[in-house]
Residue frames as a rotation matrix with the C-alpha (Angstrom) as fourth column:
UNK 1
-0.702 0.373 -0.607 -6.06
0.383 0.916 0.119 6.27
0.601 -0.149 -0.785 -3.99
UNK 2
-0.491 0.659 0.570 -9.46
-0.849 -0.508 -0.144 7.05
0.195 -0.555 0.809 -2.30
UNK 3
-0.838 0.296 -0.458 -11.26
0.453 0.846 -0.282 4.40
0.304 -0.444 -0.843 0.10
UNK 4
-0.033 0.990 -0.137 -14.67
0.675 0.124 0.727 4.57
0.737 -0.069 -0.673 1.16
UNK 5
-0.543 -0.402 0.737 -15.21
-0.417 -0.633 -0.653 6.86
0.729 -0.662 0.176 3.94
UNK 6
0.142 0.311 0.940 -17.33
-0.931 -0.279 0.234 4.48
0.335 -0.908 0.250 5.33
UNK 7
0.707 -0.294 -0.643 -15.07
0.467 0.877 0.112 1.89
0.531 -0.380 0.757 5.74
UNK 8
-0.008 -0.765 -0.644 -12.29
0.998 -0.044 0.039 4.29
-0.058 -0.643 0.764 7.18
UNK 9
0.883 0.350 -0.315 -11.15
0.389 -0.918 0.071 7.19
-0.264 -0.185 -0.947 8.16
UNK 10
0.581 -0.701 0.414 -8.32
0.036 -0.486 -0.873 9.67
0.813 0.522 -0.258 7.55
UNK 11
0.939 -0.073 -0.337 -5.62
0.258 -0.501 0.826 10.66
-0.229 -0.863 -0.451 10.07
UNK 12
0.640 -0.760 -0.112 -2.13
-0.203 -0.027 -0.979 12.28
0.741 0.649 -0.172 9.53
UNK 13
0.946 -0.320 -0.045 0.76
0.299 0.812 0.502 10.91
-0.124 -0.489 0.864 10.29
UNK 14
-0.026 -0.855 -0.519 4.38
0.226 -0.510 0.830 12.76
-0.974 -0.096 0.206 10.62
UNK 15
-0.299 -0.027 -0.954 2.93
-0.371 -0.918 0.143 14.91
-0.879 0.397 0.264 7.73
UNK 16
-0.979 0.111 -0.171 1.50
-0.080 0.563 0.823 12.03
0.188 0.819 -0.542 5.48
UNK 17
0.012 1.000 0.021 -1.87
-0.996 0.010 0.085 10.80
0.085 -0.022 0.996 4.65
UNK 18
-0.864 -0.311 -0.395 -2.90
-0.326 0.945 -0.031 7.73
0.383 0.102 -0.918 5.85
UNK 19
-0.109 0.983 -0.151 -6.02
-0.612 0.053 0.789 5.73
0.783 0.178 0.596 6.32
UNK 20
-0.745 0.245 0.620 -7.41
-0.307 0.700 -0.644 3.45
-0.592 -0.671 -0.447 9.95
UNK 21
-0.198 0.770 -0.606 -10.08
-0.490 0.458 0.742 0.88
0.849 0.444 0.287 9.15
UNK 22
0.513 0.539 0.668 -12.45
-0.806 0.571 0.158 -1.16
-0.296 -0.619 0.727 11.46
UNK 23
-0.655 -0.746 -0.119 -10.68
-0.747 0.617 0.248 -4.77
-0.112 0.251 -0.961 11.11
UNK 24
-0.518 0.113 0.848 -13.57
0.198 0.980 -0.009 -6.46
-0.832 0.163 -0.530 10.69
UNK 25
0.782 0.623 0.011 -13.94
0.235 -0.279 -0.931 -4.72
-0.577 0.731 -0.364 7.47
UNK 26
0.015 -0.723 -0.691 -11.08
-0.561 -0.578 0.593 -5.54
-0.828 0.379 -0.414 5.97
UNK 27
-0.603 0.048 0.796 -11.90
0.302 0.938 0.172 -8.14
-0.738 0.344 -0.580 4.23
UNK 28
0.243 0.966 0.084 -14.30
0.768 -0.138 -0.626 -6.14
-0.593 0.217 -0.775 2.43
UNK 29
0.330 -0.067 -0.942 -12.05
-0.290 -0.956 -0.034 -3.68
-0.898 0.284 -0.335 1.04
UNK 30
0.964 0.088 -0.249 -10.70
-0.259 0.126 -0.958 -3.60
-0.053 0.988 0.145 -2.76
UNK 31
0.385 -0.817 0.429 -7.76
0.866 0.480 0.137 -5.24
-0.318 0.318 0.893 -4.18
UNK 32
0.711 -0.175 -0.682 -5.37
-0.207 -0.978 0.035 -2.45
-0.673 0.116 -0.731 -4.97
UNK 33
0.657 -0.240 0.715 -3.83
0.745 0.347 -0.569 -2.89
-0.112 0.907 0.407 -8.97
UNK 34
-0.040 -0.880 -0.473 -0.06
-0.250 -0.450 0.857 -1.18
-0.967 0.153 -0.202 -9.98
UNK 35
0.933 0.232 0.274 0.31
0.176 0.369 -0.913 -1.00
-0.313 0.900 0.303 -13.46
UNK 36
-0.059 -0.989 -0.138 4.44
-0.343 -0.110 0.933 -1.31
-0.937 0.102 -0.333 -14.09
UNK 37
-0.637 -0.684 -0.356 5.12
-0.547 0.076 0.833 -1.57
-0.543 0.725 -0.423 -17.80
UNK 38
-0.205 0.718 -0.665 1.91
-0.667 0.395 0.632 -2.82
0.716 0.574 0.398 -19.24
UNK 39
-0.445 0.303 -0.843 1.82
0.442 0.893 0.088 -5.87
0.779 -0.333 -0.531 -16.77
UNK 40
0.256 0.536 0.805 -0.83
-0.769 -0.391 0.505 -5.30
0.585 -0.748 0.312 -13.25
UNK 41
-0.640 -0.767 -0.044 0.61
-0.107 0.145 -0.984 -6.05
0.761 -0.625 -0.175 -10.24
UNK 42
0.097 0.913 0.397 -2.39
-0.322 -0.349 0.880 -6.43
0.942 -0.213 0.260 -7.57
UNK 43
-0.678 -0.703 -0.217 -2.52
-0.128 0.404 -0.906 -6.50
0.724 -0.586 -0.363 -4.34
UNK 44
0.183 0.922 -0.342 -5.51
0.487 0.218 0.846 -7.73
0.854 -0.321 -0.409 -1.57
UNK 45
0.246 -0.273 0.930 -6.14
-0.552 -0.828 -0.097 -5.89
0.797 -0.490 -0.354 1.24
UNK 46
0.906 -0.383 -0.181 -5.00
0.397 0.618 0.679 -9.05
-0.148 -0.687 0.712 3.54
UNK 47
0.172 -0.867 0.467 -1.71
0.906 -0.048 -0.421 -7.57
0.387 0.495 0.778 1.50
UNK 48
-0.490 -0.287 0.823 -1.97
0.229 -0.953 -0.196 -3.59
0.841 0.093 0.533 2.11
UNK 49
0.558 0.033 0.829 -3.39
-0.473 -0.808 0.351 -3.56
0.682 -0.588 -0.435 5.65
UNK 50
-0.719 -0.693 0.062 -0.95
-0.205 0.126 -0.971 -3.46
0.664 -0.710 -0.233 8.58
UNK 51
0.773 0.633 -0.041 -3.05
-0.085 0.167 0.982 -4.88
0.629 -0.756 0.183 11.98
UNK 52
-0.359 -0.891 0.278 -1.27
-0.090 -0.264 -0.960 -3.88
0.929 -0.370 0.014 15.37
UNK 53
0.588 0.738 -0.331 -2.43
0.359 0.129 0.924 -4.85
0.725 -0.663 -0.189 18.88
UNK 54
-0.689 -0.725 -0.004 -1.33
0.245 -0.229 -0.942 -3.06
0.682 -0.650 0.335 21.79
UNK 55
-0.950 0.033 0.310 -2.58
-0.300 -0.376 -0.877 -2.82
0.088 -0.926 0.367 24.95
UNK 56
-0.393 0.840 0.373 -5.88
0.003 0.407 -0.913 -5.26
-0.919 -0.358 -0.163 24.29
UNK 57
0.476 0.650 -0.592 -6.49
-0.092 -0.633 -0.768 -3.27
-0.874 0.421 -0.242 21.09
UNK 58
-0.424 -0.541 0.726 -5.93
0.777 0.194 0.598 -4.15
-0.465 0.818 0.338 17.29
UNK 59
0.168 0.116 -0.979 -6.00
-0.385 -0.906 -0.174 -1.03
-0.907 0.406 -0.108 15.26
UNK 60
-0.105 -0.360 0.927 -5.90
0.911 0.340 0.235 -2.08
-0.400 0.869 0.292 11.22
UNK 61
0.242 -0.060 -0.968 -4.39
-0.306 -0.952 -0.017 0.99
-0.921 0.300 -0.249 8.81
UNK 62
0.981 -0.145 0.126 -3.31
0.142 0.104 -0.984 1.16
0.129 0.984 0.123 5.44
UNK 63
-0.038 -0.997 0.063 0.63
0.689 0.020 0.725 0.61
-0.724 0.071 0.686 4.46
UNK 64
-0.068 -0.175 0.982 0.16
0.917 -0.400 -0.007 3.12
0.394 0.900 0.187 2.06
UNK 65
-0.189 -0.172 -0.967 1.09
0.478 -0.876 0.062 6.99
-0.858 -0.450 0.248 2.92
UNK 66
0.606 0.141 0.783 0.26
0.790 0.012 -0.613 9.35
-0.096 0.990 -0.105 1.03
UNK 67
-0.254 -0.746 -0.615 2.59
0.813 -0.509 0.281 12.21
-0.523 -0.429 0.736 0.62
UNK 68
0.777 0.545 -0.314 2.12
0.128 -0.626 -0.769 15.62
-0.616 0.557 -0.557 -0.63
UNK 69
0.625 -0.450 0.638 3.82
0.779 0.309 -0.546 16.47
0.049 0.838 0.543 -3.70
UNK 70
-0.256 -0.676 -0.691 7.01
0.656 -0.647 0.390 18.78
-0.710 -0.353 0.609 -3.47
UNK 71
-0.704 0.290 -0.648 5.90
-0.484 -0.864 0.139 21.19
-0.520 0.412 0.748 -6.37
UNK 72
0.225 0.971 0.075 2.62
-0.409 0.164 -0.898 21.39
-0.884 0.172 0.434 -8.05
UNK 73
0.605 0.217 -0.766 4.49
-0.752 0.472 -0.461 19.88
0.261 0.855 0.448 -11.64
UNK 74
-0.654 -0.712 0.253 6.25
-0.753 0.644 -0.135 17.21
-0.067 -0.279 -0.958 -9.71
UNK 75
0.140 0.828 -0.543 2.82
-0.727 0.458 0.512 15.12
0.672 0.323 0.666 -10.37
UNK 76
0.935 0.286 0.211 2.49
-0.316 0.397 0.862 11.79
0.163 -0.872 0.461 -8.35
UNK 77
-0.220 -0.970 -0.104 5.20
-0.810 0.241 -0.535 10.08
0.544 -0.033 -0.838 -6.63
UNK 78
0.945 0.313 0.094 4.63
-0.323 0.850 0.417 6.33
0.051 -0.425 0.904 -5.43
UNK 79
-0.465 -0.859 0.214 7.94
-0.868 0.394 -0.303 5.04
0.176 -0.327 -0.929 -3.44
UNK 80
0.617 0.709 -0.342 6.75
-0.489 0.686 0.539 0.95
0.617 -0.166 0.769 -3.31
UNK 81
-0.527 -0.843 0.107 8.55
-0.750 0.403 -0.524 -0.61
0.399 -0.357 -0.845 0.09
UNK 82
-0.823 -0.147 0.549 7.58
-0.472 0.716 -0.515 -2.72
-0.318 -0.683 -0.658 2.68
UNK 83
-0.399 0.911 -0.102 4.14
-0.495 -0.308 -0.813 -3.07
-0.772 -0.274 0.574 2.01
UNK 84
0.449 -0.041 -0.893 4.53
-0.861 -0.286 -0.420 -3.59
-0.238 0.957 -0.163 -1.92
UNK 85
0.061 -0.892 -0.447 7.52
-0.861 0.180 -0.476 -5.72
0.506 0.414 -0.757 -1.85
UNK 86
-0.827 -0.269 0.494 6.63
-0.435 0.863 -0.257 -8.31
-0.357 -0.427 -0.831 0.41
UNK 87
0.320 0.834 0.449 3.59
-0.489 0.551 -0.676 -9.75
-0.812 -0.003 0.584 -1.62
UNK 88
0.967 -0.117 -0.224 5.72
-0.187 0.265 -0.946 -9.93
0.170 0.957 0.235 -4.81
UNK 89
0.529 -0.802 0.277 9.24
0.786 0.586 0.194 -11.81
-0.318 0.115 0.941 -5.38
UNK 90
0.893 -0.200 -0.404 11.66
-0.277 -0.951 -0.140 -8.87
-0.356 0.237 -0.904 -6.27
UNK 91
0.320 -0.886 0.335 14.74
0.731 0.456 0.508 -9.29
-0.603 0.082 0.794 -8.28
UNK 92
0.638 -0.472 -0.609 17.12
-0.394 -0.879 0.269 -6.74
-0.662 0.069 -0.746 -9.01
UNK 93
0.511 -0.763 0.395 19.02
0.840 0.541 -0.043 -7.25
-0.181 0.354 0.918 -12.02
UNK 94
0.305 -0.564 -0.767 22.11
-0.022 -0.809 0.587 -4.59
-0.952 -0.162 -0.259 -11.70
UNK 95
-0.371 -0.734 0.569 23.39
0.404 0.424 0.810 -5.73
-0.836 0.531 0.140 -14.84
UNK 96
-0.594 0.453 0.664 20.62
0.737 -0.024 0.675 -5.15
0.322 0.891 -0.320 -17.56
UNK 97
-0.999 0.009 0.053 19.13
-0.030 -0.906 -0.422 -1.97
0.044 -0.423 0.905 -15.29
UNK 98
-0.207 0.948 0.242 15.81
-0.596 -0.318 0.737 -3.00
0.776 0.008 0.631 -14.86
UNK 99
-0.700 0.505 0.505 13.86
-0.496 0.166 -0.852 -4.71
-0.514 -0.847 0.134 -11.48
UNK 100
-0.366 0.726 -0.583 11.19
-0.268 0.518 0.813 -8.15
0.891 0.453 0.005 -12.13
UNK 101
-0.598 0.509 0.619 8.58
-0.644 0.153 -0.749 -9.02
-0.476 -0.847 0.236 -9.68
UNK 102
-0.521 0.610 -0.597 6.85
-0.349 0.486 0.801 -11.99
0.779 0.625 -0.040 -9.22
UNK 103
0.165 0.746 0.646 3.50
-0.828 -0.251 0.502 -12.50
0.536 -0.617 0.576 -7.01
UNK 104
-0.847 -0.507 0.158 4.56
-0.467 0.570 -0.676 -14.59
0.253 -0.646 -0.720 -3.97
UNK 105
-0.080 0.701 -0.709 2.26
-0.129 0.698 0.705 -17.60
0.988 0.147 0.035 -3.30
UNK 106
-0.265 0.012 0.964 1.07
-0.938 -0.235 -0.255 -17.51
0.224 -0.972 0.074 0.32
């Protein structure tokens, strides 16, 4: 995933990549589209940024880390938690081994 650089910046983050934005430019960033099994999953960036206020100050990052890859043919690796999982319904069926998601109406 690559974001403008001039809507944010980089900084790392206990060895991840991870992105700060201006908060009143979030609104302005792109919807961000999973493709799981043919179907697109999408998510807005009201969805994928995190806004924190401490001490006077809201700071708005990306939930998304990136991570480096443990060997060069281990290709990408995309773990989808908090971030992911709360925009979409998640059901786990244990039975038939497979995981359905539907987009949670706000």
């Amino acid at each position: 995933m690559v974001f403008r650089s001039d809507l944010c910046f980089q900084f790392h983050l206990f060895n991840s990549l991870q992105y700060e934005f201006d908060c009143s430019e979030v609104d302005s960033l792109p919807d961000v589209e999973f493709l799981i099994k043919g179907k697109k999953l999408s998510l807005s960036s009201k969805d994928y940024v995190v806004k924190e206020e401490a001490s006077g100050t809201t700071t708005c990052y990306s939930g998304f880390f990136g991570r480096r890859r443990l060997t060069e043919s281990s290709g990408s690796l995309w773990t989808l938690g908090q971030i992911f999982l709360r925009g979409f319904y998640t059901h786990f069926d244990k039975a038939n081994h497979r995981i359905g998601f539907a987009k949670i109406r706000h």
